[in-house]
C-alpha positions as CSV (number, residue, x, y, z in Angstrom):
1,X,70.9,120.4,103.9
2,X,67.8,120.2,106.1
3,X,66.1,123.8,106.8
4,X,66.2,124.9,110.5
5,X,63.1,126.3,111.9
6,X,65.0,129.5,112.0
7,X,65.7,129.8,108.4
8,X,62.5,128.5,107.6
9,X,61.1,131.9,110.0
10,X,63.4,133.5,107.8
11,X,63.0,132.8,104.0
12,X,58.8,133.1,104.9
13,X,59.8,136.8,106.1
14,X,62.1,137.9,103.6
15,X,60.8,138.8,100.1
16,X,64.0,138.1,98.7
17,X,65.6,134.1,99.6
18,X,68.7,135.0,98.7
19,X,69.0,137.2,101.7
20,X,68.1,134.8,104.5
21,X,70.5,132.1,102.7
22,X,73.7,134.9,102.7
23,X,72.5,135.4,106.2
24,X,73.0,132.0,107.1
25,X,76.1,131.0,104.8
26,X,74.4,129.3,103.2
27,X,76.3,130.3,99.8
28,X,75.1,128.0,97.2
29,X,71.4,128.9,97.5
30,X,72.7,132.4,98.2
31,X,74.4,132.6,94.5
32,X,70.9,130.7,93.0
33,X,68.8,132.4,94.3
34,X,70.1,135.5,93.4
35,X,71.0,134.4,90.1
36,X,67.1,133.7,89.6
37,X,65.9,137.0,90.8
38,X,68.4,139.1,88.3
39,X,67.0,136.7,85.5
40,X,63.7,137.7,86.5
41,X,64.2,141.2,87.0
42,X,67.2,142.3,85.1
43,X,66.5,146.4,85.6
44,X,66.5,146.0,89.1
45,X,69.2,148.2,90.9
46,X,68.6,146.6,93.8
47,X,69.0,143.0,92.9
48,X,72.3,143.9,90.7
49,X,73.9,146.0,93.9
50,X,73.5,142.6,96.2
51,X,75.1,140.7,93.4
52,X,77.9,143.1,92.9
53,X,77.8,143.4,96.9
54,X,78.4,139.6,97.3
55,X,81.1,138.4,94.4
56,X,83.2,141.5,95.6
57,X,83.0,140.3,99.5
58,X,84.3,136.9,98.3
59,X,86.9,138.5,95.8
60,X,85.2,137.6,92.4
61,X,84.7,140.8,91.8
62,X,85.3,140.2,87.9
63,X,82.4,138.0,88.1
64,X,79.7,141.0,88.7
65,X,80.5,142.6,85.9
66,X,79.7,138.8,83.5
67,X,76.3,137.8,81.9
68,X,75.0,135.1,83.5
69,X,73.9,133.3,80.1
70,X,71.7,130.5,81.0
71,X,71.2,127.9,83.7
72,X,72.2,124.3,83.0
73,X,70.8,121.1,84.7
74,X,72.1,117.6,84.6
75,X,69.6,115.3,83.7
């Protein structure tokens, strides 16, 4: 997916990617994103509120309560 101008504005004004890409539908950077920001700051009540915020808007709320164990790449 390229990046519009708009979203580009967007992500540079945002401290937080994963909002611009929610904002935008854009859910598969959304749910990255955000998974990489509650790696990197697990205690933060903010960052764990967004993720409960968005599984429950999409109905997987069961998912906000799981450990996100580790991330997995194909090589």
């Amino acid at each position: 997916m390229a990046i519009t101008p708009q979203l580009q504005n967007q992500l540079q004004a945002k401290s937080k990617d994963y909002l611009a890409y929610a904002e935008n539908n854009i859910w598969h950077e959304t749910i990255t994103n955000l998974v990489q920001f509650r790696r990197q700051n697990p205690q933060d009540t903010k960052i764990n509120k967004d993720w409960d915020e968005l599984l429950k808007a999409v109905g997987l709320q069961d998912l906000a309560e799981a450990n996100v164990i580790e991330e997995y790449r194909l090589k």
